[in-house]
mmJSON file of the N, C-alpha and C atoms, coordinates in Angstrom:
{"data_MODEL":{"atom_site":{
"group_PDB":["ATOM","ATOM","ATOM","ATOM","ATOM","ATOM","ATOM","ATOM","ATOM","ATOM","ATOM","ATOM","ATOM","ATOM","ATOM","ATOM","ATOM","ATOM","ATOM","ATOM","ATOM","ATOM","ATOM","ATOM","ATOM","ATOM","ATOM","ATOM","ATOM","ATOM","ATOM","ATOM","ATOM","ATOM","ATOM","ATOM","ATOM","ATOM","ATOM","ATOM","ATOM","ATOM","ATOM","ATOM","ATOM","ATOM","ATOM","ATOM","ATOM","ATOM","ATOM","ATOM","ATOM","ATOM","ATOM","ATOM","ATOM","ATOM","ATOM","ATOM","ATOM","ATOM","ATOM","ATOM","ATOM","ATOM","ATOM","ATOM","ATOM","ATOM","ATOM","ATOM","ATOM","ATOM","ATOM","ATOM","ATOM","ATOM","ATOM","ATOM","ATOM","ATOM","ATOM","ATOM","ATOM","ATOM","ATOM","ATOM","ATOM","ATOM","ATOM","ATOM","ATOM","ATOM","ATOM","ATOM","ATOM","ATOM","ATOM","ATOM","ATOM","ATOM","ATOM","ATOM","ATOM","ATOM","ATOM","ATOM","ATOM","ATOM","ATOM","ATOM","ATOM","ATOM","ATOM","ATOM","ATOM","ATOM","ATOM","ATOM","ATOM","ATOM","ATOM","ATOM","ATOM","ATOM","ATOM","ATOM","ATOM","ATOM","ATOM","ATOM","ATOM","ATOM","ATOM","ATOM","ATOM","ATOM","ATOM","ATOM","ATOM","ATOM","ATOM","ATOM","ATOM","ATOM","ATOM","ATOM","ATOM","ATOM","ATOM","ATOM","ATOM","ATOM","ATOM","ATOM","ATOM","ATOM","ATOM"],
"id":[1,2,3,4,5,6,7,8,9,10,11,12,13,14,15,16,17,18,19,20,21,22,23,24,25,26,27,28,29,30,31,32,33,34,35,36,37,38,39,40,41,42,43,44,45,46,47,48,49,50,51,52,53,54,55,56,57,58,59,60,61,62,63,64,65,66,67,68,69,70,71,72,73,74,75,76,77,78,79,80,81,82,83,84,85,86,87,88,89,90,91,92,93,94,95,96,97,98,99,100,101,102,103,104,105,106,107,108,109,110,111,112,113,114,115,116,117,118,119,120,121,122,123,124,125,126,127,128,129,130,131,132,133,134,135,136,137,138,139,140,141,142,143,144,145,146,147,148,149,150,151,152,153,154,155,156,157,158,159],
"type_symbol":["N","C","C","N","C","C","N","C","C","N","C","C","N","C","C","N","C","C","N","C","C","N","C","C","N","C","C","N","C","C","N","C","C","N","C","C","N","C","C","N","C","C","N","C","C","N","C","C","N","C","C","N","C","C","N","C","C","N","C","C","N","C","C","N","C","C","N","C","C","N","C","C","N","C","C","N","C","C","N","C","C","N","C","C","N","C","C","N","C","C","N","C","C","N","C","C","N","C","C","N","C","C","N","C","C","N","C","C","N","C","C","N","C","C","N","C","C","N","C","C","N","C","C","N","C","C","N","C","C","N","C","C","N","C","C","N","C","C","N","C","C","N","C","C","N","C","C","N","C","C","N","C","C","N","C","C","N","C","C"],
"label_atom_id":["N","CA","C","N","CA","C","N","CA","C","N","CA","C","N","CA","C","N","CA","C","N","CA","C","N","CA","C","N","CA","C","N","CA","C","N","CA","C","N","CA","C","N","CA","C","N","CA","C","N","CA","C","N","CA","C","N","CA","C","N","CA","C","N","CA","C","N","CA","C","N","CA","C","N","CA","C","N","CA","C","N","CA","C","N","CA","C","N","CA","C","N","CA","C","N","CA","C","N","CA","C","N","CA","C","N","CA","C","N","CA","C","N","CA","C","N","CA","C","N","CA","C","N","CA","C","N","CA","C","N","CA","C","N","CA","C","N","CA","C","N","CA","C","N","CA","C","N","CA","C","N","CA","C","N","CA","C","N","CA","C","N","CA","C","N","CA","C","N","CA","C","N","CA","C","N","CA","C","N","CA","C","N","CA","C"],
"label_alt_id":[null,null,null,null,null,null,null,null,null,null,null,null,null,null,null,null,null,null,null,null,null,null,null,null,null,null,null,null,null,null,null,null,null,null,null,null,null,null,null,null,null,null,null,null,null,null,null,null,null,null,null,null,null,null,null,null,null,null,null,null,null,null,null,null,null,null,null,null,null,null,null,null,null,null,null,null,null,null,null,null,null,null,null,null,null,null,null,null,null,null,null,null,null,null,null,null,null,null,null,null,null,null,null,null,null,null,null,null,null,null,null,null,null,null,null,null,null,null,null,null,null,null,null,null,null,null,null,null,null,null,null,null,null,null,null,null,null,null,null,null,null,null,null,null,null,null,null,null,null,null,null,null,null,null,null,null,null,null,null],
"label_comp_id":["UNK","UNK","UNK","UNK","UNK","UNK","UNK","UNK","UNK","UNK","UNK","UNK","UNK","UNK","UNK","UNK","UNK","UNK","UNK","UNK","UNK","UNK","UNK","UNK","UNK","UNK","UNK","UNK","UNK","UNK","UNK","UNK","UNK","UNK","UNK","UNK","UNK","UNK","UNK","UNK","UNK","UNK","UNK","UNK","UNK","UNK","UNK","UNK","UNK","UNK","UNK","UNK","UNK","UNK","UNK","UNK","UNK","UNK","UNK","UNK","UNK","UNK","UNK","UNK","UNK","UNK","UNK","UNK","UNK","UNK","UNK","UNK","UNK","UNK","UNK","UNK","UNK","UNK","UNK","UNK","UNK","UNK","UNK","UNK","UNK","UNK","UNK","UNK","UNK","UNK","UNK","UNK","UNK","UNK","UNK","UNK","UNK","UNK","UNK","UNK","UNK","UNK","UNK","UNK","UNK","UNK","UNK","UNK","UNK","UNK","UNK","UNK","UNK","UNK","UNK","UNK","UNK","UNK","UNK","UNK","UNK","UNK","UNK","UNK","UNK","UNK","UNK","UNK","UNK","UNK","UNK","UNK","UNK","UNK","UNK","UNK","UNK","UNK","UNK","UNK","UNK","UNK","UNK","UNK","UNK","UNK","UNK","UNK","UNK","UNK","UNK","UNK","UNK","UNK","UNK","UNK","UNK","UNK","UNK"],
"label_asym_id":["A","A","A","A","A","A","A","A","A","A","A","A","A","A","A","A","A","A","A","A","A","A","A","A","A","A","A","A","A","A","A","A","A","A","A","A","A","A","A","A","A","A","A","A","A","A","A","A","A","A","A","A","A","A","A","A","A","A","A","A","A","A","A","A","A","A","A","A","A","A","A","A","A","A","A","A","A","A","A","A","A","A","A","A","A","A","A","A","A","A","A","A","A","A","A","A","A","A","A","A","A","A","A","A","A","A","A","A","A","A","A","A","A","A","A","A","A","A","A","A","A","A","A","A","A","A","A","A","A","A","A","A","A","A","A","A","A","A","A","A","A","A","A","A","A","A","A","A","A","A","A","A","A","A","A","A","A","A","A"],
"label_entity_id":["1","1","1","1","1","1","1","1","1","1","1","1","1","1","1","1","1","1","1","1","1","1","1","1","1","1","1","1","1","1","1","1","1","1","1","1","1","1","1","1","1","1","1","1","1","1","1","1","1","1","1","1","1","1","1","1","1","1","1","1","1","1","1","1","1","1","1","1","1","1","1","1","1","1","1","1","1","1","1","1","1","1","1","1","1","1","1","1","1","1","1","1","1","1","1","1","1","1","1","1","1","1","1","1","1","1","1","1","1","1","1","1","1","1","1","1","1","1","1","1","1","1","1","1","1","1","1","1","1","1","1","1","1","1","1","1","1","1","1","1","1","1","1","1","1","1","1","1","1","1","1","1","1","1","1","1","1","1","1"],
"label_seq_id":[1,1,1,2,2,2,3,3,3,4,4,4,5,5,5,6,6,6,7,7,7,8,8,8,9,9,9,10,10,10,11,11,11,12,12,12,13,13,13,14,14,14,15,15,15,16,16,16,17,17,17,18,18,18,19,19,19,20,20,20,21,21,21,22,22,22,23,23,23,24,24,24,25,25,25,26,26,26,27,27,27,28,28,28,29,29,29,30,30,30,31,31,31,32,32,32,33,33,33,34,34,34,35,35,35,36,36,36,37,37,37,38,38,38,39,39,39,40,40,40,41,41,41,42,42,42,43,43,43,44,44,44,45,45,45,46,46,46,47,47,47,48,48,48,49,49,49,50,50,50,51,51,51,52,52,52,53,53,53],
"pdbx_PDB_ins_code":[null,null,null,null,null,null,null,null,null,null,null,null,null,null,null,null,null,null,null,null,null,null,null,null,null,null,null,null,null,null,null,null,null,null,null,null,null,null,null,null,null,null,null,null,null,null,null,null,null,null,null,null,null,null,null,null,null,null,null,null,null,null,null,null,null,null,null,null,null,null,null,null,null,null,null,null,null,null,null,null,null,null,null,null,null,null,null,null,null,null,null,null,null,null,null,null,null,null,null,null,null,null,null,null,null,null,null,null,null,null,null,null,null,null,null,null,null,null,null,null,null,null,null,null,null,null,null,null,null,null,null,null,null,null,null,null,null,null,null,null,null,null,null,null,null,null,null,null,null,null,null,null,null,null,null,null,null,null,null],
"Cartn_x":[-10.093,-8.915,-9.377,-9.246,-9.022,-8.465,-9.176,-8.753,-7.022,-7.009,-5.254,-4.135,-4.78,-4.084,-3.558,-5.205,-4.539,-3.984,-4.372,-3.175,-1.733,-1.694,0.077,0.46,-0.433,0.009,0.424,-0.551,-0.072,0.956,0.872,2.678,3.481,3.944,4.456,4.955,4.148,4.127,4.634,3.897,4.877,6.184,6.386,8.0,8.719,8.113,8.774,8.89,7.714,7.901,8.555,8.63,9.876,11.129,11.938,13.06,13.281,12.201,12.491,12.517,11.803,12.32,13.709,14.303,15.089,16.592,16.57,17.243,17.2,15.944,15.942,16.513,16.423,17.26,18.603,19.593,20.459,21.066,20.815,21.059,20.81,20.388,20.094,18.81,17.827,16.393,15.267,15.741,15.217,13.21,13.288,11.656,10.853,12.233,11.436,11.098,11.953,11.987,10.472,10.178,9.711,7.974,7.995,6.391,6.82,7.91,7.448,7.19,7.867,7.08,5.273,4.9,3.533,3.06,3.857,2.586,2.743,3.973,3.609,3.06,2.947,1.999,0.608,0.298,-1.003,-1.069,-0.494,-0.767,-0.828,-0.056,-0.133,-1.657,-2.026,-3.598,-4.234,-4.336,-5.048,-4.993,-4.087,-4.043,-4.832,-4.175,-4.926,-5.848,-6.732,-7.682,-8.625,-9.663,-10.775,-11.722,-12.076,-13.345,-14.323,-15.296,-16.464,-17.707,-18.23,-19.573,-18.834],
"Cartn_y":[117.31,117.512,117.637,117.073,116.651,117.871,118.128,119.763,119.376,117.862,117.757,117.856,117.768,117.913,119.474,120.493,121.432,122.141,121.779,122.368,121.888,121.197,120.701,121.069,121.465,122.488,123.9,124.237,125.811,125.42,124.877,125.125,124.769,123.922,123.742,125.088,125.873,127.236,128.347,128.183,129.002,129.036,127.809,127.377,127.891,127.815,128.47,129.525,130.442,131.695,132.511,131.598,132.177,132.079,131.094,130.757,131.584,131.85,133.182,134.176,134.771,136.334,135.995,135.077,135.464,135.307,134.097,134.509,135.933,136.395,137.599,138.935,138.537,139.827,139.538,137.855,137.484,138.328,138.527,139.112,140.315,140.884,142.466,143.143,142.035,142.776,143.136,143.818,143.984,143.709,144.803,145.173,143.577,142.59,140.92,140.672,140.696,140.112,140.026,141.723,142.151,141.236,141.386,140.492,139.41,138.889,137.044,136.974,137.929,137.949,137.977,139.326,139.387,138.277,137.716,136.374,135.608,135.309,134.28,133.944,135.542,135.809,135.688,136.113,135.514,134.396,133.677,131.734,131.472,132.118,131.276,131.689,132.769,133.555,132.336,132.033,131.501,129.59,129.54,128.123,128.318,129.265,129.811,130.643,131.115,131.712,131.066,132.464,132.122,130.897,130.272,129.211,130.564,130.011,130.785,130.451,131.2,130.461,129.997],
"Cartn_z":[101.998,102.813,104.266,105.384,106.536,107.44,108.273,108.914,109.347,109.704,110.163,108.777,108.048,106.484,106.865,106.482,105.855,107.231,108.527,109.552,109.157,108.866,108.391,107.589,106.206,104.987,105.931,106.414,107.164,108.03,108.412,109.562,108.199,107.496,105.937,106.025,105.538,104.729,105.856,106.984,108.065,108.288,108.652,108.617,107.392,106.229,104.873,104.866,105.242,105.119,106.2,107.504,108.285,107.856,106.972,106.325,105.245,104.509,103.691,104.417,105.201,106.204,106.588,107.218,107.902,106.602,105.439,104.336,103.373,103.404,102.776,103.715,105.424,105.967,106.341,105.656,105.672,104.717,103.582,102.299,102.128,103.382,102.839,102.759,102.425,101.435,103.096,103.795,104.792,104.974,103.788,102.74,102.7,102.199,102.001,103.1,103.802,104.943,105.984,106.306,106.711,105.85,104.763,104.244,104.607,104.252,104.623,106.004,106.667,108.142,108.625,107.936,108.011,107.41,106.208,106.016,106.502,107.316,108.315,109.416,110.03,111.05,110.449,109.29,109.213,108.951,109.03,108.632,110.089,110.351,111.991,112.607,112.527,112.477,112.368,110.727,110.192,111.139,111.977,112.364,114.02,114.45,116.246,116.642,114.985,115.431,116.267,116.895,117.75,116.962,117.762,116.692,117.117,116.052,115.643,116.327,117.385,117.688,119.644],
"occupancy":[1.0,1.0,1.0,1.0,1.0,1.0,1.0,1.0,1.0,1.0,1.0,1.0,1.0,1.0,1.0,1.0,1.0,1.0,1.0,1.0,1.0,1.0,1.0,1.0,1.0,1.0,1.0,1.0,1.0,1.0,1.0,1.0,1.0,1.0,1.0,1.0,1.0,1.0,1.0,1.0,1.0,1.0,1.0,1.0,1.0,1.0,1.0,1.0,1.0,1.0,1.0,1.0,1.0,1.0,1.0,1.0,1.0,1.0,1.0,1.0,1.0,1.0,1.0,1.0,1.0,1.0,1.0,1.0,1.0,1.0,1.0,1.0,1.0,1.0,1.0,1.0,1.0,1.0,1.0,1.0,1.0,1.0,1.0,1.0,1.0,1.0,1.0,1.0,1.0,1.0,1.0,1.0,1.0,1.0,1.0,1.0,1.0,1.0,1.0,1.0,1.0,1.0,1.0,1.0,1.0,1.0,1.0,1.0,1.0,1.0,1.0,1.0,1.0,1.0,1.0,1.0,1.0,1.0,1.0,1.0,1.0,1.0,1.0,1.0,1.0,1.0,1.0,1.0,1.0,1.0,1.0,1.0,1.0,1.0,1.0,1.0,1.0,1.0,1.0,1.0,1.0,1.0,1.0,1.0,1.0,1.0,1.0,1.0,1.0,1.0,1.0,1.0,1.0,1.0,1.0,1.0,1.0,1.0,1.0],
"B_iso_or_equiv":[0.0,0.0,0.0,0.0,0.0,0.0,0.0,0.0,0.0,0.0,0.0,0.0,0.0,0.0,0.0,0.0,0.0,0.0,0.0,0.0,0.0,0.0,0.0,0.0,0.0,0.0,0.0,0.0,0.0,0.0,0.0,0.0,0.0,0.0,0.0,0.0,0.0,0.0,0.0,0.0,0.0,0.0,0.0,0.0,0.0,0.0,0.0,0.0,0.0,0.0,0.0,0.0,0.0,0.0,0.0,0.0,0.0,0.0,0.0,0.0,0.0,0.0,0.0,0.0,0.0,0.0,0.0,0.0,0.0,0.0,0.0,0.0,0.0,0.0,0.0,0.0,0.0,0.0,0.0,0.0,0.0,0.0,0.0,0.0,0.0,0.0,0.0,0.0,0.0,0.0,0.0,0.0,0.0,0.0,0.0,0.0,0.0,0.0,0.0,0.0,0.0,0.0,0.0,0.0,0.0,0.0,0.0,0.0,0.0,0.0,0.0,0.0,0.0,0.0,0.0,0.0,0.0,0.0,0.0,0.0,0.0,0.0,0.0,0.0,0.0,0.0,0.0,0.0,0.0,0.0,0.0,0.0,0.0,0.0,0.0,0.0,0.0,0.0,0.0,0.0,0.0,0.0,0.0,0.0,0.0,0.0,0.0,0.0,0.0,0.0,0.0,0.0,0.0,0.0,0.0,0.0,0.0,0.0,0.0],
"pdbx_formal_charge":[null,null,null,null,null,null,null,null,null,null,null,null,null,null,null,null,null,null,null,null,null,null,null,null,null,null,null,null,null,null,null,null,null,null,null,null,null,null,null,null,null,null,null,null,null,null,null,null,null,null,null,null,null,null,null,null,null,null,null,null,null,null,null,null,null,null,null,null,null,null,null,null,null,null,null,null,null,null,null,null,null,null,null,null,null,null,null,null,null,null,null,null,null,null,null,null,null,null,null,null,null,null,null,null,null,null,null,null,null,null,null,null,null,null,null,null,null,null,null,null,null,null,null,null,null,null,null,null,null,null,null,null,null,null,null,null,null,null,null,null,null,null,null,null,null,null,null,null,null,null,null,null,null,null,null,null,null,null,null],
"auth_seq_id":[1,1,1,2,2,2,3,3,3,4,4,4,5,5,5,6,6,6,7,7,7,8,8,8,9,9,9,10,10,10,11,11,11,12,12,12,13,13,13,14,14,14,15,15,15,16,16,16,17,17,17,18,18,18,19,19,19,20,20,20,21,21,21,22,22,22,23,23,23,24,24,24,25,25,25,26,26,26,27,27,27,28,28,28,29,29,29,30,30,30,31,31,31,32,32,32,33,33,33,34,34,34,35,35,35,36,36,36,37,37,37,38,38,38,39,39,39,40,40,40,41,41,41,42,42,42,43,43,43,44,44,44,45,45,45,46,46,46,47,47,47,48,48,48,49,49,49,50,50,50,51,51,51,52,52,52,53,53,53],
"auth_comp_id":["UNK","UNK","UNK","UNK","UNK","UNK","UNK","UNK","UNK","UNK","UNK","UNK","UNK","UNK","UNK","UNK","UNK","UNK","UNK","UNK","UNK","UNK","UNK","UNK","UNK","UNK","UNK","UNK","UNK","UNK","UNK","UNK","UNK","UNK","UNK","UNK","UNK","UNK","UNK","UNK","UNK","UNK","UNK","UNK","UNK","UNK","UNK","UNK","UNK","UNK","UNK","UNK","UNK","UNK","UNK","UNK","UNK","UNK","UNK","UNK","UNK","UNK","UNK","UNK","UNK","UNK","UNK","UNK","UNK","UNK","UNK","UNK","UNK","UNK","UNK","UNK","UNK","UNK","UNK","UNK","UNK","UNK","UNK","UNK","UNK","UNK","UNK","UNK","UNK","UNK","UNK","UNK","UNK","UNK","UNK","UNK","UNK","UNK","UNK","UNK","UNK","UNK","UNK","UNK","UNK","UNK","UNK","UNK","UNK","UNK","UNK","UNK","UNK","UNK","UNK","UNK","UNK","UNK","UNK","UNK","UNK","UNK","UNK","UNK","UNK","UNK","UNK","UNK","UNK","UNK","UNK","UNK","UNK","UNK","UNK","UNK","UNK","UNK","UNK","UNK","UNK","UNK","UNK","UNK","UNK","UNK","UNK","UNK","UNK","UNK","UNK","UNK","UNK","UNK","UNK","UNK","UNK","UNK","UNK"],
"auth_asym_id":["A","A","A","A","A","A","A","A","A","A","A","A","A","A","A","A","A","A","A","A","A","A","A","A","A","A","A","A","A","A","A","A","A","A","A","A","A","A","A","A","A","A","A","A","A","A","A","A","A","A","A","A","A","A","A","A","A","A","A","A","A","A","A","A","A","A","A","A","A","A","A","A","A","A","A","A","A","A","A","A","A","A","A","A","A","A","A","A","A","A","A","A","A","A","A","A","A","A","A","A","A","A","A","A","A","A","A","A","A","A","A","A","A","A","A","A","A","A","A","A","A","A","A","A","A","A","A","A","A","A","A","A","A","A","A","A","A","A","A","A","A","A","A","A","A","A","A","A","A","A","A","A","A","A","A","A","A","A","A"],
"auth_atom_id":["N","CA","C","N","CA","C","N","CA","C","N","CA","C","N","CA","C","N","CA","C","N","CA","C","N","CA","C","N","CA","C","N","CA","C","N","CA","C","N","CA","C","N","CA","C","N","CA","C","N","CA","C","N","CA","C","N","CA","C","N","CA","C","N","CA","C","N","CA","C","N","CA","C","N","CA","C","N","CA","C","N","CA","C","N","CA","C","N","CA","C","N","CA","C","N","CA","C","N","CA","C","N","CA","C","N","CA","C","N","CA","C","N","CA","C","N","CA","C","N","CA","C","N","CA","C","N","CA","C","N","CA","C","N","CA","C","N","CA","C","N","CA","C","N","CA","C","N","CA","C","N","CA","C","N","CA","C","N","CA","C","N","CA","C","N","CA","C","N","CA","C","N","CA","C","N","CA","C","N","CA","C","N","CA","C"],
"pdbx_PDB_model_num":[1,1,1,1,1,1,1,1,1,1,1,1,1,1,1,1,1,1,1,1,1,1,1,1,1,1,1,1,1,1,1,1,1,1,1,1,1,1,1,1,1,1,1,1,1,1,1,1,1,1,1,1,1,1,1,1,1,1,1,1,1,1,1,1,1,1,1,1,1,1,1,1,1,1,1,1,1,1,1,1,1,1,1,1,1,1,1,1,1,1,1,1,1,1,1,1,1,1,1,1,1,1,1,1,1,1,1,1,1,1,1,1,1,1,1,1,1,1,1,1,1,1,1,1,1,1,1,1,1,1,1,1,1,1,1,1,1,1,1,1,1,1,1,1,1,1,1,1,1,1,1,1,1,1,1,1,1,1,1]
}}}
């Protein structure tokens, strides 16, 4: 897999897991909301971290 692959899987999954936070605090589940947040902040982490070295 091609580093431009799995950057496009992670924004994929960001974008998802922002659509679930903001459906899960559409509905109430504040609690959901609030993780699909943190994991999307860490995907996004995981796309703009520092390089190494």
């Amino acid at each position: 897999m091609t580093s431009d692959t799995k950057e496009k899987r992670l924004w994929l999954l960001a974008k998802r897991a922002g659509d679930l936070s903001v459906a899960a605090y559409h509905g109430g589940n504040r609690d959901k909301a609030i993780w699909f947040n943190e994991k999307r902040k860490r995907i996004l982490w995981l796309i703009y971290r520092p390089s190494k070295g």
